[in-house]
C-alpha positions as CSV (number, residue, x, y, z in Angstrom):
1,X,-19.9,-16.2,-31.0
2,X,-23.5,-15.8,-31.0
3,X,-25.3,-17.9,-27.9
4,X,-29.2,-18.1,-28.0
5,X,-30.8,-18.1,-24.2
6,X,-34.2,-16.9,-23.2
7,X,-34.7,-13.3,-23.0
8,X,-36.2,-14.0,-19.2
9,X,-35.5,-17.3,-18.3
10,X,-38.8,-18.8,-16.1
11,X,-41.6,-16.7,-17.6
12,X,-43.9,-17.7,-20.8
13,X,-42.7,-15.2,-23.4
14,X,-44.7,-13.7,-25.8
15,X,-42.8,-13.4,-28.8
16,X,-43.0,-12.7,-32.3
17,X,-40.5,-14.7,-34.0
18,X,-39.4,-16.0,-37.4
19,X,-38.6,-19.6,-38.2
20,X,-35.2,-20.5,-36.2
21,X,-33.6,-21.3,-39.6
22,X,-34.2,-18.0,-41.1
23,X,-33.2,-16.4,-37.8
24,X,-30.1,-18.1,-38.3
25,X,-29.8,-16.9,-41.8
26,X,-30.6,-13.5,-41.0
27,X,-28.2,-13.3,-38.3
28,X,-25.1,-14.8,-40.1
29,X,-25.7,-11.9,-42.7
30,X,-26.2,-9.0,-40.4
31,X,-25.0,-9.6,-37.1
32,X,-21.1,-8.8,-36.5
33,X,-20.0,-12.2,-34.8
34,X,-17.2,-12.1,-31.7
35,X,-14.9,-14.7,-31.3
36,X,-14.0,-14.3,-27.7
37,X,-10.0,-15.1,-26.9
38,X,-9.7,-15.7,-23.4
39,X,-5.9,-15.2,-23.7
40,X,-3.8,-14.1,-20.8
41,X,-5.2,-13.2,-17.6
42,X,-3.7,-9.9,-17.5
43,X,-4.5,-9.2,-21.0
44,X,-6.3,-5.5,-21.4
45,X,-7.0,-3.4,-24.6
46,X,-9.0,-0.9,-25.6
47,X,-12.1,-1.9,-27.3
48,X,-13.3,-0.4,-30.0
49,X,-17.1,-0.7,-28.8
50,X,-17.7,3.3,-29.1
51,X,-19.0,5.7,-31.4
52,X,-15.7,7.0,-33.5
53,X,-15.5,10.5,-33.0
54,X,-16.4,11.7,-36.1
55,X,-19.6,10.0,-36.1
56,X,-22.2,12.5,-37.0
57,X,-24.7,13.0,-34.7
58,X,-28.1,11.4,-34.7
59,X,-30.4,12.8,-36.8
60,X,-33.7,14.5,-36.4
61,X,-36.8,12.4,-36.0
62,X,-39.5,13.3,-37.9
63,X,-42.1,10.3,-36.8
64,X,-44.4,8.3,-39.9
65,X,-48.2,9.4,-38.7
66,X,-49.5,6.8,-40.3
67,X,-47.8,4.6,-37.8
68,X,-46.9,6.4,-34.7
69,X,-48.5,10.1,-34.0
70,X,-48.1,12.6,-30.9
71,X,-51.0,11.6,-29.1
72,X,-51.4,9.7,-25.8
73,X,-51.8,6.0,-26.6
74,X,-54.1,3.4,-24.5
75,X,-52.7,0.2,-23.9
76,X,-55.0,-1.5,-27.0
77,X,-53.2,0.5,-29.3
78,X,-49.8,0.8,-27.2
79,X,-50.1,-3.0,-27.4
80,X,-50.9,-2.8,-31.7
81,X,-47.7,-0.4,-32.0
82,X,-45.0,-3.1,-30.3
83,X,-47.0,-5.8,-32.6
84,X,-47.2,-4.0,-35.4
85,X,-43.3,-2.5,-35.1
86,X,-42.3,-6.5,-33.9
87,X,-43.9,-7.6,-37.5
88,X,-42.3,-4.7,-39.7
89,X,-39.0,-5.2,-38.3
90,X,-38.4,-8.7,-37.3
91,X,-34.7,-8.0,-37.6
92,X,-34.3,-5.6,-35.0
93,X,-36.7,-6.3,-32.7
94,X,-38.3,-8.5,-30.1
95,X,-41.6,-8.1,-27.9
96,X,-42.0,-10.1,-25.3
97,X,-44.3,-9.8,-21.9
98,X,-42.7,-10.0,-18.1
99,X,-45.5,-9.9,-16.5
100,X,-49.4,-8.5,-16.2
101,X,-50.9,-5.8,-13.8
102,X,-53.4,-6.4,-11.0
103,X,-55.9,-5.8,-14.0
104,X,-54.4,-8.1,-16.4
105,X,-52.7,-5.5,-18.8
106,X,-49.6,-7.1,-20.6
107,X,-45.8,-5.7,-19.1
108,X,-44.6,-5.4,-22.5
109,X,-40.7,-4.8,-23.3
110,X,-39.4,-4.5,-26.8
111,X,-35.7,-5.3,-27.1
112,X,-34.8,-3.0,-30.2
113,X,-31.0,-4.1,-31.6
114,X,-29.3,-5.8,-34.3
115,X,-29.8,-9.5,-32.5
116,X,-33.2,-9.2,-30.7
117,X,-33.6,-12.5,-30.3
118,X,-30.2,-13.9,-29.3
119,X,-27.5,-13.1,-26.8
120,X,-24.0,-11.6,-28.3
121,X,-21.3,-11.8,-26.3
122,X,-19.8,-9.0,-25.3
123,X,-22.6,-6.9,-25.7
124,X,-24.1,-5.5,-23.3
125,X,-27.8,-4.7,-22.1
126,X,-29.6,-1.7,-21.0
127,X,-32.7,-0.6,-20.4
128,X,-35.8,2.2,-19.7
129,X,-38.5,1.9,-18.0
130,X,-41.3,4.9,-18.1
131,X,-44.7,5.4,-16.3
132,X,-44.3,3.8,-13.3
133,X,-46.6,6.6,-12.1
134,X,-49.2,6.5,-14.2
135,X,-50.4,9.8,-14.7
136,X,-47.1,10.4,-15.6
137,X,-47.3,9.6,-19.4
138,X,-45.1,11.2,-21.4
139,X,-42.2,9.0,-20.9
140,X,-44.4,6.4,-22.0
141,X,-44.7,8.3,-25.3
142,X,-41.4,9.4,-25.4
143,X,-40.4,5.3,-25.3
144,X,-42.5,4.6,-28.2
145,X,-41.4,7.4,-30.3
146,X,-37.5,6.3,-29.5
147,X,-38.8,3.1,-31.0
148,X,-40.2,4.1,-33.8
149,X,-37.1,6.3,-34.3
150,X,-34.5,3.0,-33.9
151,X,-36.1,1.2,-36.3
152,X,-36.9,3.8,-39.0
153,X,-33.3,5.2,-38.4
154,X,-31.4,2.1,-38.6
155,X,-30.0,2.1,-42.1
156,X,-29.7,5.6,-42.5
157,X,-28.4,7.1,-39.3
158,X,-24.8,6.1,-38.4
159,X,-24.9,6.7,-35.2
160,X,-28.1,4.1,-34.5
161,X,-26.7,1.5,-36.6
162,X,-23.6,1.5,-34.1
163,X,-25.4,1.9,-30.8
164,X,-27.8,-1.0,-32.2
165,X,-24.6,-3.0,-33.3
166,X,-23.6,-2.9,-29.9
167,X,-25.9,-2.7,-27.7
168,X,-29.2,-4.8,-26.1
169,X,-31.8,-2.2,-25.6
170,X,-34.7,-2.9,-23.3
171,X,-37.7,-0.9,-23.7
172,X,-40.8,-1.2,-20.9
173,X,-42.6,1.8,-22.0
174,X,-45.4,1.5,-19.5
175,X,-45.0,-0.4,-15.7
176,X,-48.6,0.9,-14.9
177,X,-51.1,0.8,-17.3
178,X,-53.8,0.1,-14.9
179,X,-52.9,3.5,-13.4
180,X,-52.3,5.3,-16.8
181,X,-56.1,4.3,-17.7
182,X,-57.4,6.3,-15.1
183,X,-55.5,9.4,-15.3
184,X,-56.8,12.5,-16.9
185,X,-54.8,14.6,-19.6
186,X,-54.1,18.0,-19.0
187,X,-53.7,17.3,-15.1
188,X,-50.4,18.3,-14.0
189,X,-50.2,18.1,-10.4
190,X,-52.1,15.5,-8.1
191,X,-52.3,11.9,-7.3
192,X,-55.7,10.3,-9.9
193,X,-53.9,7.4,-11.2
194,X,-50.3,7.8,-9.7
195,X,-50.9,4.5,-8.1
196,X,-51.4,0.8,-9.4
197,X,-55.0,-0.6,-9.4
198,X,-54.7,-1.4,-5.7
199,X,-53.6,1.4,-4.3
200,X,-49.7,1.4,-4.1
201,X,-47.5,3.7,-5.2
202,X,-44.7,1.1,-7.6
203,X,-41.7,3.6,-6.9
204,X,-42.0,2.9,-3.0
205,X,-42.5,-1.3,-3.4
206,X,-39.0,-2.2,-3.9
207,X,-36.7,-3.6,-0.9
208,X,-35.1,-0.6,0.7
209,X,-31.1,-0.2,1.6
210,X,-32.0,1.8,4.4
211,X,-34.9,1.1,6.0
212,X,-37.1,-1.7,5.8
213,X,-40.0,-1.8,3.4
214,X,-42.9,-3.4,4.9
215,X,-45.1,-2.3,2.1
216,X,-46.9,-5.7,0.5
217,X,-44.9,-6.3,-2.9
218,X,-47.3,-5.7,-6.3
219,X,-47.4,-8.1,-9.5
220,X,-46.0,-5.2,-11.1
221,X,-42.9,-4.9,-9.1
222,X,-42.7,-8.4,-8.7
223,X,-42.3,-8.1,-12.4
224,X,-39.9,-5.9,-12.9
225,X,-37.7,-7.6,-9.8
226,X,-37.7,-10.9,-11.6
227,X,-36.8,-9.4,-15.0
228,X,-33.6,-7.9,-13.8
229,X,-32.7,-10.6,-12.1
230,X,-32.1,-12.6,-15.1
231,X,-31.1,-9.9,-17.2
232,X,-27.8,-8.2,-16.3
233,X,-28.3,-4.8,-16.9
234,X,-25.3,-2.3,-17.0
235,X,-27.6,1.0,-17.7
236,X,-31.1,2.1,-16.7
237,X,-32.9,5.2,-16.5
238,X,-36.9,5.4,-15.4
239,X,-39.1,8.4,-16.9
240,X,-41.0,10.2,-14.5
241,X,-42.8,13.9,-15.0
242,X,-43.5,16.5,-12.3
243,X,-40.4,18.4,-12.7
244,X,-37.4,18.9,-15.3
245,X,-34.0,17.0,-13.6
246,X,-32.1,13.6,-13.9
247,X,-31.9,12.3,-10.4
248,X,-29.7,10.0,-9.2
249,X,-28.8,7.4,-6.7
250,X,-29.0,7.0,-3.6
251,X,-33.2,8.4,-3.3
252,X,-33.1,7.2,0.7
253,X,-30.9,8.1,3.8
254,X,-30.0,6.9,7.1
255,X,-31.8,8.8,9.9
256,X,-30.0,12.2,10.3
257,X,-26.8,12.4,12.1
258,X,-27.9,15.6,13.5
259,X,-30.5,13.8,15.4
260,X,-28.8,11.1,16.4
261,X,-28.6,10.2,21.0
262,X,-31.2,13.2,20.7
263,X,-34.1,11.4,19.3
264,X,-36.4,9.2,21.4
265,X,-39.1,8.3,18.8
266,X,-37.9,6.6,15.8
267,X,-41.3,8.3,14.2
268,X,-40.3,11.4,15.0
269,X,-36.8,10.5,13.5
270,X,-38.0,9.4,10.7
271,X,-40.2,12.5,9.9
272,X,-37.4,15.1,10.8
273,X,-34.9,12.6,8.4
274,X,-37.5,12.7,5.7
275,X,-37.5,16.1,5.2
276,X,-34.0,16.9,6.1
277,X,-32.5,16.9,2.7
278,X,-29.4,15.7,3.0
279,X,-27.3,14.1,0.3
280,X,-26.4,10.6,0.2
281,X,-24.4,9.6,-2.2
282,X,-22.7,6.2,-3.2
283,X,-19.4,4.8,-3.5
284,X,-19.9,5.7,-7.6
285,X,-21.4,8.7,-6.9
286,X,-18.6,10.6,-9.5
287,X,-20.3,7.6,-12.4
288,X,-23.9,8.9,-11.7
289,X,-23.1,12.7,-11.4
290,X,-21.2,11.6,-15.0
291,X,-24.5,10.0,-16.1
292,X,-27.1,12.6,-14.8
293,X,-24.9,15.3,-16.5
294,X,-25.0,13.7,-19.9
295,X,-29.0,13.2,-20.0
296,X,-29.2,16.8,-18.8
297,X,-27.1,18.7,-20.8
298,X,-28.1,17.3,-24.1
299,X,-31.7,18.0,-23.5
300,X,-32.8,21.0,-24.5
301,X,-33.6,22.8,-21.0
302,X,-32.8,20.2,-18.3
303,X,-29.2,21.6,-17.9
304,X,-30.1,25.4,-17.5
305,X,-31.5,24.3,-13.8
306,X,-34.8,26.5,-14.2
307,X,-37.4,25.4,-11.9
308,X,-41.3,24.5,-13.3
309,X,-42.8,26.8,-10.4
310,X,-41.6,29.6,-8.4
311,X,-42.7,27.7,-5.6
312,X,-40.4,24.4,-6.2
313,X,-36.6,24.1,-6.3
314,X,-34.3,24.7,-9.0
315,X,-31.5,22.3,-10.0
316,X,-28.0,23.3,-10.7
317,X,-27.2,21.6,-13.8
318,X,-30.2,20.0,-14.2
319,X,-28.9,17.3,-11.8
320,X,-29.5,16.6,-7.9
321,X,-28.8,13.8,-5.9
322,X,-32.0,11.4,-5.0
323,X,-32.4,12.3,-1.4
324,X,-31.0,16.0,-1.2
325,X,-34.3,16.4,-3.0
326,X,-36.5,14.7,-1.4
327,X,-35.5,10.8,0.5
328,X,-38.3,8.0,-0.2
329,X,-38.5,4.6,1.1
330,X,-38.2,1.8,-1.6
331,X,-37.3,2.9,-4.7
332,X,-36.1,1.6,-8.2
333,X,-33.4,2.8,-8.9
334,X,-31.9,2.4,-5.3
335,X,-32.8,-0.8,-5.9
336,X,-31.1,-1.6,-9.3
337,X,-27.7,-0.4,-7.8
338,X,-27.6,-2.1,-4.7
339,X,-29.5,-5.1,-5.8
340,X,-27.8,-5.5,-8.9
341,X,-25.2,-3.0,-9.5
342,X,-27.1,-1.9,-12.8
343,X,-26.5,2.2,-13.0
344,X,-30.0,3.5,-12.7
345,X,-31.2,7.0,-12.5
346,X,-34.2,9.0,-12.3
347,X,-35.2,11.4,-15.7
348,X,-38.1,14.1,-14.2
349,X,-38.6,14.8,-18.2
350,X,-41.9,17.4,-17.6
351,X,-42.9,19.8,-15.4
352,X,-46.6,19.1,-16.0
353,X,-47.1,15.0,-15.3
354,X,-49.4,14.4,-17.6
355,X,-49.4,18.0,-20.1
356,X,-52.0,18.2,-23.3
357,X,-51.6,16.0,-26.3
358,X,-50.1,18.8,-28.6
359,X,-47.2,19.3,-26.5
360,X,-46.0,16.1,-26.9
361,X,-43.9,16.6,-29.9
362,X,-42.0,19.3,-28.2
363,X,-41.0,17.1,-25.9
364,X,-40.1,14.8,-28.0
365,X,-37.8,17.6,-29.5
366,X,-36.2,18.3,-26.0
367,X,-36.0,14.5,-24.8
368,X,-34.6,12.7,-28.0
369,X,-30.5,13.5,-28.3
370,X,-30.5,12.4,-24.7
371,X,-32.5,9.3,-24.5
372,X,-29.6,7.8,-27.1
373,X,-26.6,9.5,-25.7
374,X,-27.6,8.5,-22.7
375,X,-27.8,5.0,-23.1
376,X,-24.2,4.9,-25.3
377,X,-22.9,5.6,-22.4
378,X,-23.1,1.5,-21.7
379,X,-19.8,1.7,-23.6
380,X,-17.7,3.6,-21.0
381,X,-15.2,2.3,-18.5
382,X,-14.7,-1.6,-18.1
383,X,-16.0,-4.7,-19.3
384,X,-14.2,-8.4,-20.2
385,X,-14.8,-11.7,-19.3
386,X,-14.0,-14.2,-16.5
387,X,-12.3,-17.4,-17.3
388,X,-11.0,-20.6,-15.7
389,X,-7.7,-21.5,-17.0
390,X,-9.2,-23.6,-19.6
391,X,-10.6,-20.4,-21.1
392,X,-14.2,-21.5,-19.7
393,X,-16.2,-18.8,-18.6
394,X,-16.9,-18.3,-15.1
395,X,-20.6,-17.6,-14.3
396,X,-21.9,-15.6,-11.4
397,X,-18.4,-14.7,-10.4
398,X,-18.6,-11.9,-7.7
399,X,-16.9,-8.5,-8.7
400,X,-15.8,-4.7,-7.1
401,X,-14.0,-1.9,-7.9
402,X,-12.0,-1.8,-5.1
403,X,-13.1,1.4,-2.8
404,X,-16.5,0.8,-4.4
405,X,-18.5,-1.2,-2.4
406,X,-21.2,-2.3,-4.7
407,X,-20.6,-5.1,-7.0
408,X,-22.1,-7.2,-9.5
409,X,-21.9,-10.4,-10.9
410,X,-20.7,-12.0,-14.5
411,X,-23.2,-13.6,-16.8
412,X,-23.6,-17.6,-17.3
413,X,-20.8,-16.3,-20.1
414,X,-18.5,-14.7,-18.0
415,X,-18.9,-11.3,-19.3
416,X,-19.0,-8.3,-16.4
417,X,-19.0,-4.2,-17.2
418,X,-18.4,-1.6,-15.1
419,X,-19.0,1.9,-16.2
420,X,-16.1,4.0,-14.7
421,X,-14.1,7.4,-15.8
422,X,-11.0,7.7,-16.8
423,X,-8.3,6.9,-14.1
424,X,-6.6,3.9,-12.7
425,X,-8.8,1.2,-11.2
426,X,-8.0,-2.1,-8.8
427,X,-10.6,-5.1,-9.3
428,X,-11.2,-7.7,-6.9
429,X,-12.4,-10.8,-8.7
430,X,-13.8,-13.9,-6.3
431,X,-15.3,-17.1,-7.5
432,X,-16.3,-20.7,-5.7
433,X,-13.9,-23.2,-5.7
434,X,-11.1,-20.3,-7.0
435,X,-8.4,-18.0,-5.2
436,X,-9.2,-14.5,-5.2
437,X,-7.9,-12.4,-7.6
438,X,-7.1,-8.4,-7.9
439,X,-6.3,-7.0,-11.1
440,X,-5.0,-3.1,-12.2
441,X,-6.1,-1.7,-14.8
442,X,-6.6,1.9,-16.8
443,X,-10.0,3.7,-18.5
444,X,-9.2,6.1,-20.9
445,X,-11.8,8.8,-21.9
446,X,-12.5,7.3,-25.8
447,X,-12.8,3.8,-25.7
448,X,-13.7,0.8,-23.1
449,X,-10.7,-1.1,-21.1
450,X,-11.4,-4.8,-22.3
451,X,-10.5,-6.6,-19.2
452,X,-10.1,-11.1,-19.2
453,X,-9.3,-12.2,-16.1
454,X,-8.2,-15.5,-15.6
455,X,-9.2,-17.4,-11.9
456,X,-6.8,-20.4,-10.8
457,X,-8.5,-23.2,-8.4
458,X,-8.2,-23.5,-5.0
459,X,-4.8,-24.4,-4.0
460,X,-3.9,-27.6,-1.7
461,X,-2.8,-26.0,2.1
462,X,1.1,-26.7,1.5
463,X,2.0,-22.8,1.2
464,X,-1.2,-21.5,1.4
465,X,0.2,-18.7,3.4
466,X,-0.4,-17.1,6.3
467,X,-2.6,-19.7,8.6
468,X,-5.6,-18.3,10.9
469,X,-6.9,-19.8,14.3
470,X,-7.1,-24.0,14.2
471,X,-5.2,-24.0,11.4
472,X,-7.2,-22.9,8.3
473,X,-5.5,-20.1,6.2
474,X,-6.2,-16.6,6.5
475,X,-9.5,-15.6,4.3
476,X,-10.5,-19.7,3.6
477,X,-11.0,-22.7,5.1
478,X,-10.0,-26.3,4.4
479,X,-12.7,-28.5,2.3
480,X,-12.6,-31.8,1.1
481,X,-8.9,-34.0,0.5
482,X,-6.8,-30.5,2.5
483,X,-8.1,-28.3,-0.6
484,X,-8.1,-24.5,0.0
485,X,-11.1,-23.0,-0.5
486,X,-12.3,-19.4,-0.2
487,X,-15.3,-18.6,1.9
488,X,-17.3,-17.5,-0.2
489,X,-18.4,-13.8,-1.3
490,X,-22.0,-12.2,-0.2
491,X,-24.0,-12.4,-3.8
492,X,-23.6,-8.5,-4.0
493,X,-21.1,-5.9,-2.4
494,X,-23.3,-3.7,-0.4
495,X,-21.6,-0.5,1.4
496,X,-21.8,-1.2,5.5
497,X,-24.9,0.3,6.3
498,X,-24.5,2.4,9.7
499,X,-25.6,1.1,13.0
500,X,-28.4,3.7,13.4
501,X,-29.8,3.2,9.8
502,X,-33.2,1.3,9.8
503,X,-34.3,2.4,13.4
504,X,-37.1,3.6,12.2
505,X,-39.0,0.5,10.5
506,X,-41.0,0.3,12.4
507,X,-42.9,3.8,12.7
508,X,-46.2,3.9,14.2
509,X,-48.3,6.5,15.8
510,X,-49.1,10.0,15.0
511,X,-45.6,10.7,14.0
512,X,-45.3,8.3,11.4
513,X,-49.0,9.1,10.0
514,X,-47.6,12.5,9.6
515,X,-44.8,11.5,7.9
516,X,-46.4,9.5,5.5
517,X,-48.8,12.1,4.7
518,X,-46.2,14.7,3.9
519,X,-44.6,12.2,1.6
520,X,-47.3,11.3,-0.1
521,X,-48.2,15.3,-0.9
522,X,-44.4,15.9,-1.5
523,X,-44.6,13.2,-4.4
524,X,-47.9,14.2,-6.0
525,X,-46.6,17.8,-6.2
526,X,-43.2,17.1,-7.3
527,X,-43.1,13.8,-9.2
């Protein structure tokens, strides 16, 4: 069943598209149409949504120079490529803007897949993001090259043609091009052009788990916030450079425990918790190890865990948790998780951010195998549909693994996904106007777990069940005519956050001048 929606539902989006009848015509012949069976509620298969095993690997890219070469792009001719590409392949992709810069530079994403245009059902959309620090180009590069490599690779590479079969791919090469046009190449460390045009530093603008972000939101990020908002994204990943690791969630911390009835100033908390190191990790924090270890260890160096300088850290495995590197305040990918319950990491893809031209294609070299592996993994652990029991979907219907206290939402079309490893799983299903559900289930290592859960309405208060205080059962209360209905669930599961975290919001003083110095010279040395 093929559904066509907006790609971002409120903005004015600049597309390139074909007539709607020979969209139609194209997409009869070369999309794979689902039919989705709502069936019983309990029903649960394995869905064959991944690569068979004996699919060959993908193929070395060797890029068309009349098209795309290894050279740093400006947005003019960064904004020519996505056209141009858009106009050459107008079957597997769609360009489209979220959103301009402080300067008035385009946001543009290119959805790269076998239904650009439309919404599959069942098929499930990811995303990367690069230069959100812009002098920190080559993921921006890196983007356009993986691109030009979907496109050109499409009909001849097996393992493309599946992943594009299956899979929404979201493509924002560049979040800051006001930045990126005035960085300098062949500057590796530093902080020329690491910020937007007026001053702010996009990987600290996002609202904070922690600790309260008073830091005055930017177009860009107001950009990006709206887009995933109406986008539910299983899979992210956001290309940085200043070192070689795949970070991951969560980047901030509460204030140290250590410190904790012996601290007076919640500056001076802050600073000492800044710099403490400590891991924090998440309810999914096996999923995102999982995730960090697969970008890592089919990139060519990541994995060995060699540091750039002798003077930073290395990484065992090419991995490290957010904030046992270093803890910020308001990042993405912390962000994406709570916010949304999209899987997001951090990919530090160059030691130098913003290394000489001619290197680029080395990178390339290193970066490619992971960039797709990476985002195949979309297609591991859970993902169904939500129905009533007419077999209507069930939109925004609120969803956890049970012992994992983030959730997400399903889609206006009742699909959900869960990336999970193999094991057995409980899922807690809550909708308005429905009784709660919980549902078991298995992952198994090759293929998905398709899971439809069926939601029955509200029951009338005759054996309802145990009754709470004044009457009204346990977990509900009584609406309209004696019908049961459940209060209902917080838009997101969010882990408790402890009593002490966010004491120090509201930092002033010496202390917290310090503080955000040292931050500041931590990121520009180390990404």
């Amino acid at each position: 069943m093929i559904l066509r929606t907006p790609l971002v539902a409120g903005h004015q989006l600049q597309l390139l598209l074909l007539p709607s009848v020979l969209l139609l015509m194209l997409h009869l012949l070369l999309c794979d149409a689902k039919t989705v069976n709502p069936g019983d509620s309990m029903q649960m298969q394995h869905h064959q949504m991944t690569a068979e095993p004996g699919l060959p690997e993908p193929r070395a890219y060797m890029p068309d120079a009349q098209h795309l070469d290894f050279v740093y792009h400006d947005h003019e001719e960064l904004t020519r490529f996505l056209r141009a590409t858009s106009a050459r392949y107008p079957n597997l992709t769609a360009l489209y803007s979220i959103g301009k810069s402080i300067q008035g530079r385009d946001l543009w994403v290119m959805v790269v897949s076998s239904s650009p245009y439309e919404h599959m059902v069942g098929k499930p959309d990811v995303k990367y993001v690069g230069n959100i620090h812009g002098n920190e180009p080559v993921g921006r590069e890196m983007l356009l090259h993986l691109i030009q490599y979907f496109v050109t690779s499409y009909n001849t590479d097996q393992y493309v043609k599946w992943l594009l079969d299956n899979t929404r791919i979201h493509i924002l090469p560049t979040m800051n091009p006001d930045g990126y046009a005035v960085s300098k190449e062949g500057t590796c460390d530093g902080g020329q052009g690491r910020y937007n045009a007026r001053g702010f530093d996009l990987n600290r603008n996002f609202p904070d788990y922690f600790k309260q972000n008073n830091k005055r939101g930017q177009p860009e990020t107001d950009s990006v916030k709206d887009w995933i908002s109406k986008i539910q994204f299983v899979l992210s990943g956001s290309l940085h450079g200043g070192a070689l690791v795949a970070s991951y969630p969560y980047d901030n911390t509460p204030n140290s425990r250590l410190l904790k009835g012996i601290c007076r100033s919640s500056a001076l908390c802050a600073m000492f918790q800044t710099y403490s190191a400590a891991p924090s990790l998440t309810p999914d924090d096996d999923v995102f190890k999982h995730l960090s270890l697969v970008y890592a260890r089919n990139h060519a160096k990541m994995s060995r865990g060699v540091a750039c300088k002798s003077a930073t850290p290395a990484f065992e495995n090419g991995i490290t948790n957010g904030a046992a590197w270093y803890p910020l305040t308001g990042g993405m990918q912390d962000y994406n998780y709570v916010w949304y319950g999209c899987m997001e990491i951090t990919l530090e893809i160059s030691c130098c951010k913003f290394p000489p031209a001619y290197e680029l294609k080395k990178y390339w070299e290193d970066n490619q195998l992971s960039l797709i592996k990476f985002l195949a993994e979309a297609h591991r652990g859970v993902q169904g549909f939500v129905f009533d029991p007419a077999g209507m979907p069930i939109e925004r219907a609120s969803i956890k693994i049970k012992g994992r206290d983030v959730g997400f939402q399903t889609t206006k079309y009742g699909e959900f996904w869960r990336i999970l490893l193999p094991g057995y799983y409980k899922v807690e299903v809550f909708a308005e106007g429905f009784a709660p559900r919980e549902v078991e289930f298995v992952i198994v290592e090759q293929h998905p777990t398709l899971l439809n859960v069926t939601l029955q309405p509200s029951k009338r208060l005759e054996g309802i069940g145990p009754m709470g205080p004044g009457g009204v059962p346990v977990g509900g209360v009584v609406g309209p005519g004696g019908l049961y209905r459940p209060i209902p669930s917080p838009q997101h599961y969010r882990p408790p956050v402890p009593p002490y975290a966010g004491a120090a919001s509201s930092d002033s003083g010496i202390f917290s001048t310090i503080s955000n110095g040292l931050n500041s010279l931590y990121s520009n040395i180390f990404g």
